[in-house]
C-alpha positions as CSV (number, residue, x, y, z in Angstrom):
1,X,-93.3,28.5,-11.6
2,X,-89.8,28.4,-10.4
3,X,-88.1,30.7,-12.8
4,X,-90.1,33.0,-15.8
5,X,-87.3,32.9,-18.1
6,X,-86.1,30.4,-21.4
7,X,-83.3,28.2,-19.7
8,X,-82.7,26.3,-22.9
9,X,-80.7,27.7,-25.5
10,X,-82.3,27.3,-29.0
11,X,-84.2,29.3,-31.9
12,X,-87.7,30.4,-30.9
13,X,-89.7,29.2,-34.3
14,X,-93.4,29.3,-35.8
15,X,-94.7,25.6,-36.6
16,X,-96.8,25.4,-39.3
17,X,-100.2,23.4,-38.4
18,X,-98.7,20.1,-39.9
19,X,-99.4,16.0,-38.8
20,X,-103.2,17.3,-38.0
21,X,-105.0,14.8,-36.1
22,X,-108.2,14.0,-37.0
23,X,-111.1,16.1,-35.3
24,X,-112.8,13.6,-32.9
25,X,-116.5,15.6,-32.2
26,X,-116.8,13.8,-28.8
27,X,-113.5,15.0,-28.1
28,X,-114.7,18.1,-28.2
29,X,-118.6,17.5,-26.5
30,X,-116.3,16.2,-24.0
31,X,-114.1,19.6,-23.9
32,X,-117.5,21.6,-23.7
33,X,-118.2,19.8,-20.0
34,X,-115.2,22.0,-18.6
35,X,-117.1,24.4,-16.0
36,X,-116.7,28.0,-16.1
37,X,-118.6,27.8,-12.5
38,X,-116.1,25.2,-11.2
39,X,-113.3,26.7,-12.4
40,X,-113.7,30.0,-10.6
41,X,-114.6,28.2,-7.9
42,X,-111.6,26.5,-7.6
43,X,-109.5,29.4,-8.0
44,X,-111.5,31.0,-5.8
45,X,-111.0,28.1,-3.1
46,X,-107.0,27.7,-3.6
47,X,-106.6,32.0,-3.0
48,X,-108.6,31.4,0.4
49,X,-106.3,28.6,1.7
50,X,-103.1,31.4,1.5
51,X,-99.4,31.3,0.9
52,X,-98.5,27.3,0.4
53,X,-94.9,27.7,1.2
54,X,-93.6,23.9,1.5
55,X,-93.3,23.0,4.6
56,X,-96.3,25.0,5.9
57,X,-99.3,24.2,7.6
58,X,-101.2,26.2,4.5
59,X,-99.4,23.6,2.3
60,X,-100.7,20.8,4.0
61,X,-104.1,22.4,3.9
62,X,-104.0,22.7,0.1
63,X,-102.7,18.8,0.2
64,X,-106.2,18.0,1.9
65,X,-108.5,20.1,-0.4
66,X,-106.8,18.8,-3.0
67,X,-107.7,14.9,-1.8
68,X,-111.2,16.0,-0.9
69,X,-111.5,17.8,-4.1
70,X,-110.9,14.1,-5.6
71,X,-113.4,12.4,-3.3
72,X,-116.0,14.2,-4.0
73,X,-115.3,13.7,-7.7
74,X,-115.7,10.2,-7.1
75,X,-112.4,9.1,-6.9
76,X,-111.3,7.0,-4.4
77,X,-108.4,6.6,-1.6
78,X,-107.2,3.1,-3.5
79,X,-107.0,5.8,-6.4
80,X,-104.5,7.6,-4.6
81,X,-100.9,7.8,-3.7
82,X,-99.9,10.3,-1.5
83,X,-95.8,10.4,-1.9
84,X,-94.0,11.8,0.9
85,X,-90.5,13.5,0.9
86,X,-87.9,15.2,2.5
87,X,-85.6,17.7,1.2
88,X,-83.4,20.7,1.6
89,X,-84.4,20.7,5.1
90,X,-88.1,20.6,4.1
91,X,-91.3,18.4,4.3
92,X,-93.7,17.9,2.2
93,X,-96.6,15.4,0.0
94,X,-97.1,15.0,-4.0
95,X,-100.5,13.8,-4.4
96,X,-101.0,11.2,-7.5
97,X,-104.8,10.0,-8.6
98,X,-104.5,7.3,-11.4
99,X,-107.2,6.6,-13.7
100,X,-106.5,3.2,-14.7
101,X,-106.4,2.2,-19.2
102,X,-108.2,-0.2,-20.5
103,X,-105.5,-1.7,-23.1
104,X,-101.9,-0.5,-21.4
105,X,-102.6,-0.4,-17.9
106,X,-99.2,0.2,-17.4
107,X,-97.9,3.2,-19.3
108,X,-98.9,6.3,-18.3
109,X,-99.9,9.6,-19.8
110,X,-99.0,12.3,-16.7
111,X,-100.8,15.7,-16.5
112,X,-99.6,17.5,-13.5
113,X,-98.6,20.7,-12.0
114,X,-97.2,21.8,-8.4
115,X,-99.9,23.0,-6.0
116,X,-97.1,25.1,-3.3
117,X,-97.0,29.1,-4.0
118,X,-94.3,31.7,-2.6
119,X,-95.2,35.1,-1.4
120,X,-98.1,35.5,-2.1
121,X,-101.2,33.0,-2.3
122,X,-100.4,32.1,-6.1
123,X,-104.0,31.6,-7.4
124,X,-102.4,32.1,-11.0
125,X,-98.9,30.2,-10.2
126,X,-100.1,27.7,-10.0
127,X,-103.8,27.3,-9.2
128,X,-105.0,27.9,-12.5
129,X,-103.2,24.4,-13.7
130,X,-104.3,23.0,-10.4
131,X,-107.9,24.1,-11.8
132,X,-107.2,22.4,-14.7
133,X,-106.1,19.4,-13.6
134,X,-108.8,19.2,-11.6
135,X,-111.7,19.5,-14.3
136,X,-109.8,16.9,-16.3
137,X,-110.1,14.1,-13.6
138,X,-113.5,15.4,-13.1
139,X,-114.7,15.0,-16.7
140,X,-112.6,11.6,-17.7
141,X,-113.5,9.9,-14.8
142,X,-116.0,7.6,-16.6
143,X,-114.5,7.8,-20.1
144,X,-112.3,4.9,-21.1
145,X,-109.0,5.4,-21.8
146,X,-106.2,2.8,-23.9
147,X,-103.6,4.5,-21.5
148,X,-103.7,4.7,-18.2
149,X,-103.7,8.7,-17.1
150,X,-101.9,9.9,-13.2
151,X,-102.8,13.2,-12.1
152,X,-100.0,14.6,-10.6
153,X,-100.1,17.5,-7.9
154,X,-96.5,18.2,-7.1
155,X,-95.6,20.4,-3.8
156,X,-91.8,22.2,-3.8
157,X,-91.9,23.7,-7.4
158,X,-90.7,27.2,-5.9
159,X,-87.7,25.8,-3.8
160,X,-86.0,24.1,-7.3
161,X,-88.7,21.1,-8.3
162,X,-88.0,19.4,-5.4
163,X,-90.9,17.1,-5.5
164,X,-90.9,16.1,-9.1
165,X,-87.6,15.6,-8.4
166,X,-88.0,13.1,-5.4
167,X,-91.2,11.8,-7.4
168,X,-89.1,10.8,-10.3
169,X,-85.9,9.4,-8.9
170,X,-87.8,7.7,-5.7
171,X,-90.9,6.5,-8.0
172,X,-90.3,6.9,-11.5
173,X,-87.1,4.7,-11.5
174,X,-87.7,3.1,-7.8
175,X,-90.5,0.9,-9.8
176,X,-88.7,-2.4,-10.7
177,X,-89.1,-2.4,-14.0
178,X,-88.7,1.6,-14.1
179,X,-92.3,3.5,-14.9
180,X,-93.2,3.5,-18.4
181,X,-94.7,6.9,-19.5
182,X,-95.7,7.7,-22.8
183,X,-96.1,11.9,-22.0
184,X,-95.9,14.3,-19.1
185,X,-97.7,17.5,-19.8
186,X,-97.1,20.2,-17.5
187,X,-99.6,22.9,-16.4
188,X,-98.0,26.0,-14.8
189,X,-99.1,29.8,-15.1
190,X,-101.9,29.5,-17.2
191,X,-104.3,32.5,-15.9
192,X,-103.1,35.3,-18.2
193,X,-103.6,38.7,-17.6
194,X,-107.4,40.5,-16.4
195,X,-106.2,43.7,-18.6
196,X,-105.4,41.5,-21.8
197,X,-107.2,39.6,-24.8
198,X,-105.5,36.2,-23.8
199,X,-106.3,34.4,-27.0
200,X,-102.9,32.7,-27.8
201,X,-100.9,29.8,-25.4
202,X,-97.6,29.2,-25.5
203,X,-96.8,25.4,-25.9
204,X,-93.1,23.8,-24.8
205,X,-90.4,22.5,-26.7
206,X,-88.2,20.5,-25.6
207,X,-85.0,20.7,-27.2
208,X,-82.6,20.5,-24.2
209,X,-79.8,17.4,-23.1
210,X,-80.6,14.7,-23.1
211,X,-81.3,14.9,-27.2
212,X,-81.7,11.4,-27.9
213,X,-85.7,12.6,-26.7
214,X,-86.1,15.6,-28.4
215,X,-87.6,14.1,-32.1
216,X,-90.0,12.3,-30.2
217,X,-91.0,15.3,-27.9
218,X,-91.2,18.0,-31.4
219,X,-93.6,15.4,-32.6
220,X,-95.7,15.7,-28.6
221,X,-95.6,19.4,-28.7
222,X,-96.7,19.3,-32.6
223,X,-99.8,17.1,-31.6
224,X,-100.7,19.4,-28.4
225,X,-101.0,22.5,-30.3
226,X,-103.1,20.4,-33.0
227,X,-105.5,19.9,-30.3
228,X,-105.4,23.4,-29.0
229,X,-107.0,24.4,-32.6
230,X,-109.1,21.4,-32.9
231,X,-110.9,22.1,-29.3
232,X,-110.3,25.0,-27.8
233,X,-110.8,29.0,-29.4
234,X,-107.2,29.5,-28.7
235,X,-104.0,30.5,-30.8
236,X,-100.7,28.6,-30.7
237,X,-97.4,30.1,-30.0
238,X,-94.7,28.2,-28.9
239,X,-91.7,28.6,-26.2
240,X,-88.7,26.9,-25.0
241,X,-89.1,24.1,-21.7
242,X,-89.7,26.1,-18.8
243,X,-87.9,25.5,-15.3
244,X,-91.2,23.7,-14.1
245,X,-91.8,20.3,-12.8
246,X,-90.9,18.3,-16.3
247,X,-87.8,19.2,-16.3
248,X,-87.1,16.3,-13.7
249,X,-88.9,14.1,-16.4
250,X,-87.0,15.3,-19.1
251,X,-83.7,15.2,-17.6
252,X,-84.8,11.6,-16.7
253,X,-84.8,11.3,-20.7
254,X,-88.9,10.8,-20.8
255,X,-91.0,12.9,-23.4
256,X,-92.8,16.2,-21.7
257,X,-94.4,18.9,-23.1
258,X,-96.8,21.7,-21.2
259,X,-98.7,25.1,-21.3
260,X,-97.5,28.6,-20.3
261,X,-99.5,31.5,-20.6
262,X,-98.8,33.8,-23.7
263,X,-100.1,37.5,-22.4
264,X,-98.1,38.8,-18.8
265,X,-96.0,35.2,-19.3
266,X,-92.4,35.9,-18.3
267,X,-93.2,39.7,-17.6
268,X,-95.9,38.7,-15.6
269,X,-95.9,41.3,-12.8
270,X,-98.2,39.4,-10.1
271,X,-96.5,36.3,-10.4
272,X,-94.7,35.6,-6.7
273,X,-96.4,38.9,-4.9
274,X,-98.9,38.8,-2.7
275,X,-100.8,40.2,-5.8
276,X,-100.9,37.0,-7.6
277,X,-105.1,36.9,-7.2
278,X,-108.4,36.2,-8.7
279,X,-108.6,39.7,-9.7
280,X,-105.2,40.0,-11.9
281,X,-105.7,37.3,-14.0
282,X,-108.5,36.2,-16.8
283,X,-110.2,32.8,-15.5
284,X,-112.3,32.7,-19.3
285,X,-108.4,31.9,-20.7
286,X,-108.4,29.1,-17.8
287,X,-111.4,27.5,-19.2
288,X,-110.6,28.2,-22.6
289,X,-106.9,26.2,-21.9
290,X,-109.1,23.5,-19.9
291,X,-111.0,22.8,-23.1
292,X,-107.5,22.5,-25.4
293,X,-105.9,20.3,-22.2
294,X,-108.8,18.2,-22.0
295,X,-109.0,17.5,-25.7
296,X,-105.0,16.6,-25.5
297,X,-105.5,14.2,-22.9
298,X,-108.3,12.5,-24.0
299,X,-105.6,12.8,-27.3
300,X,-103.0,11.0,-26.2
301,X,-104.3,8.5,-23.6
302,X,-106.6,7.7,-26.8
303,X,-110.0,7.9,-24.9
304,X,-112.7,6.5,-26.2
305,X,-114.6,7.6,-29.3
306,X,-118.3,6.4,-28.1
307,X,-120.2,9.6,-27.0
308,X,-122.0,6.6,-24.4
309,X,-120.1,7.5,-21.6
310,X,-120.6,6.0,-18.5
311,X,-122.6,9.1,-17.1
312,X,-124.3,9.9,-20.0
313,X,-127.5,10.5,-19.1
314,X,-129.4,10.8,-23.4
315,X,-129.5,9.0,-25.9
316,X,-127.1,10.0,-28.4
317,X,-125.9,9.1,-32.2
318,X,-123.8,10.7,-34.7
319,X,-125.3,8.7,-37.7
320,X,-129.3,10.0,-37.6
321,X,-128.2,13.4,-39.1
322,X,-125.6,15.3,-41.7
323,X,-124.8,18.6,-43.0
324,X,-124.0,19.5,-46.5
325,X,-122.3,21.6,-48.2
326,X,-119.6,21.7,-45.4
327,X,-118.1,23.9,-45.5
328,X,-120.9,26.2,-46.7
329,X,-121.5,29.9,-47.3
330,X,-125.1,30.9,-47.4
331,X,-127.1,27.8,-46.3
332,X,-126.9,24.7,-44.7
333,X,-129.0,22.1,-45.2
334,X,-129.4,19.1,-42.8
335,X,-129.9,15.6,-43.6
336,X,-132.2,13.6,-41.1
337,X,-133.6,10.5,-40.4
338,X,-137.3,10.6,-42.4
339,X,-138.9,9.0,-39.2
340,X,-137.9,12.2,-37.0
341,X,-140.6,15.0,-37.8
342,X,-140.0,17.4,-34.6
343,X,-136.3,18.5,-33.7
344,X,-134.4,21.1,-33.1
345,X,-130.9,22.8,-34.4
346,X,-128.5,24.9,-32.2
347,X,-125.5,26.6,-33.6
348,X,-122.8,27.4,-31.4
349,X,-118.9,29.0,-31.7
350,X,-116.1,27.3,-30.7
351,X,-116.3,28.8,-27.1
352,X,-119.7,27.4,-26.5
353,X,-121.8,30.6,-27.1
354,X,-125.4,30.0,-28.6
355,X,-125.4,31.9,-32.7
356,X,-128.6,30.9,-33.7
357,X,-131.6,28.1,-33.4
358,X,-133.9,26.8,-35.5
359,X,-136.8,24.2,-35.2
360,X,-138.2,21.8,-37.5
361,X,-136.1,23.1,-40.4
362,X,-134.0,21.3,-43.3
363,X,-132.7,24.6,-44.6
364,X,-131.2,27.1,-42.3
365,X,-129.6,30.4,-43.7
366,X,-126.5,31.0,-42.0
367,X,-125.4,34.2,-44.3
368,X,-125.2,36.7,-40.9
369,X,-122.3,33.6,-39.5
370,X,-119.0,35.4,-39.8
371,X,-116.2,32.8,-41.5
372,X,-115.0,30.3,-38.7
373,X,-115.9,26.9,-37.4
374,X,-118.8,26.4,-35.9
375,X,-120.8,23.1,-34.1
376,X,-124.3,21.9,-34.7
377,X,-126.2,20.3,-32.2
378,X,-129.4,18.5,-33.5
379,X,-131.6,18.0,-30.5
380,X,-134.6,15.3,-31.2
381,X,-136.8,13.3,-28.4
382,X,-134.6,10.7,-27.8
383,X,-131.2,11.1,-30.0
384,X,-128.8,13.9,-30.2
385,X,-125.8,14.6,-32.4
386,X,-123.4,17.3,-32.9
387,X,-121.4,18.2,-36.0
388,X,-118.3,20.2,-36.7
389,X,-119.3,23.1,-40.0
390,X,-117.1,25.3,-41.4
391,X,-118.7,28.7,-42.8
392,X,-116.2,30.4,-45.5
């Protein structure tokens, strides 16, 4: 990020958890695919490449992993659009994949993040959104979307946005008519601290010139910390816009909104050192974000509500089983089809870890379940189906 510091001048305020959206539970089996494996790999990847200063041969290096990373996601080159610039005496590419909506092909949700670093190799700022971004594309590659979603990987962040900048005033209004975007989310510092909890996320307001954007952009940042606490263990706390590739967006009078780490955030002391590594900074709170991020994308580009996705390798259903009471206290007892004799329950938290299993039981006593939300996966031979319980 460009500069760690509020740059708009308004009240920092608490939002209650109002206009919820309705919890979508393959909105969240879809959150639950975000790898823990990949993502430190990733990170892990983007520290080895070095300091991506624009204009270096590193940045081009981290241009090409990022276009291989998409290939071997399954993306194509006719999915890509590699925008080249030229500014302030430097050189440089944005890389944008689009995933193409069924229903408005042409208006776009953006989730992006710059991929260049200064001083140091920058694995938090910014390749923990760059990880994140990355798992997105990976999981919603074969999920149908109403809204067409670009993947944006900008380059020049640390030398004043340029290429958001170019990207919006040589793409964004160079397309005849201009670019219709419905949301850009932004993805930059996101790795927290190695020494701290990390369990709450700053999310952006906007509430900058122009204004005639900013009702519409209170009601975007509203809805993307609804999804944090729908799909992802995290808290929300919210900041003021950042100086971080939106602001090109915003200034452009479009609606953005984004993620900034809560824990180190603008006292970060790694951030632009040669210290900003693997080591300093959390990568569980880069999964845990990935899950909220992926839940708000599949949010606003309105993915689809099937669980039948086009990699889906079982059988599922929602309608063979239910749960009652929900919420519940001391037991739970499940509803299932008469016809399935032999199945199995597993009882998860909201990060993913296994709490308890049972097999071949209506009735399961869930009195050692601290309050909280929980999901319940019931497993049979051909059908599977997971429900969101509350234990009070």
């Amino acid at each position: 990020m460009l500069r760690k510091s509020i740059f708009f001048l308004a009240s920092f305020a608490t939002m209650a958890f109002s206009n919820a959206q309705t919890f979508v539970q393959v909105y969240q089996d879809r959150a639950n695919q975000i790898s823990q494996s990949n993502i430190n790999t990733y990170l892990q990847e983007f520290e080895a490449i070095g300091v991506k200063r624009t204009g270096t041969t590193q940045n081009t290096n981290a241009f090409n992993w990022l276009k291989n990373k998409y290939l071997s996601l399954g993306y194509t080159t006719a999915d890509f659009y590699e925008h080249s610039w030229t500014s302030s005496g430097l050189s440089s590419k944005n890389l944008i994949v689009t995933k193409t909506g069924t229903v408005y092909p042409n208006k776009f949700v953006i989730i992006c993040g710059h991929f260049d670093s200064i001083n140091g190799p920058g694995t938090n700022d910014n390749g923990s959104g760059t990880s994140i971004i990355l798992e997105t594309a990976r999981i919603l590659k074969n999920v149908p979307t109403e809204y067409s979603i670009k993947f944006i990987h900008f380059s020049g962040e640390e030398q004043g946005l340029l290429g958001s900048s170019r990207y919006v005033s040589q793409v964004v209004n160079g397309t005849i008519p201009k670019m219709d975007i419905k949301l850009v989310i932004n993805l930059d510092q996101v790795g927290g601290l190695a020494s701290k909890a990390n369990t709450k996320l700053y999310h952006d307001k906007d509430q900058s010139s122009p204004t005639s954007n900013n009702a519409a952009a209170a009601t975007a940042v509203q809805e993307l910390a609804n999804c944090t606490l729908l799909y992802s263990p995290l808290s929300v706390e919210y900041d003021n816009a950042e100086n971080t590739d939106y602001v090109p967006f915003q200034q452009n009078g479009e609606i953005i909104t984004g993620y900034f780490e809560y824990e180190g955030g603008y006292n970060n002391p790694y951030v632009h050192t040669a210290n900003d590594l693997y080591a300093n900074m959390d990568p569980v709170y880069v999964f845990n974000i990935g899950k909220a991020a992926i839940g708000a994308v599949q949010h606003f580009a309105v993915a689809s509500k099937t669980s039948l996705d086009a990699d889906d390798t079982v059988s599922k259903s929602s309608g063979f089983v239910d749960f009652y009471p929900n919420p519940a206290s001391k037991v739970l007892n499940l509803k299932i089809d008469n016809n399935i004799k032999t199945f199995k329950v597993e009882i998860t938290d909201v990060s993913g870890k296994h709490i308890l299993n049972s097999e071949n039981q209506s009735q399961i006593d869930i009195t050692g379940l601290k309050p909280g939300v929980y999901f319940a996966r019931v497993i049979s031979a051909d059908q599977q189906s997971t429900k969101k319980i509350i234990v009070q």
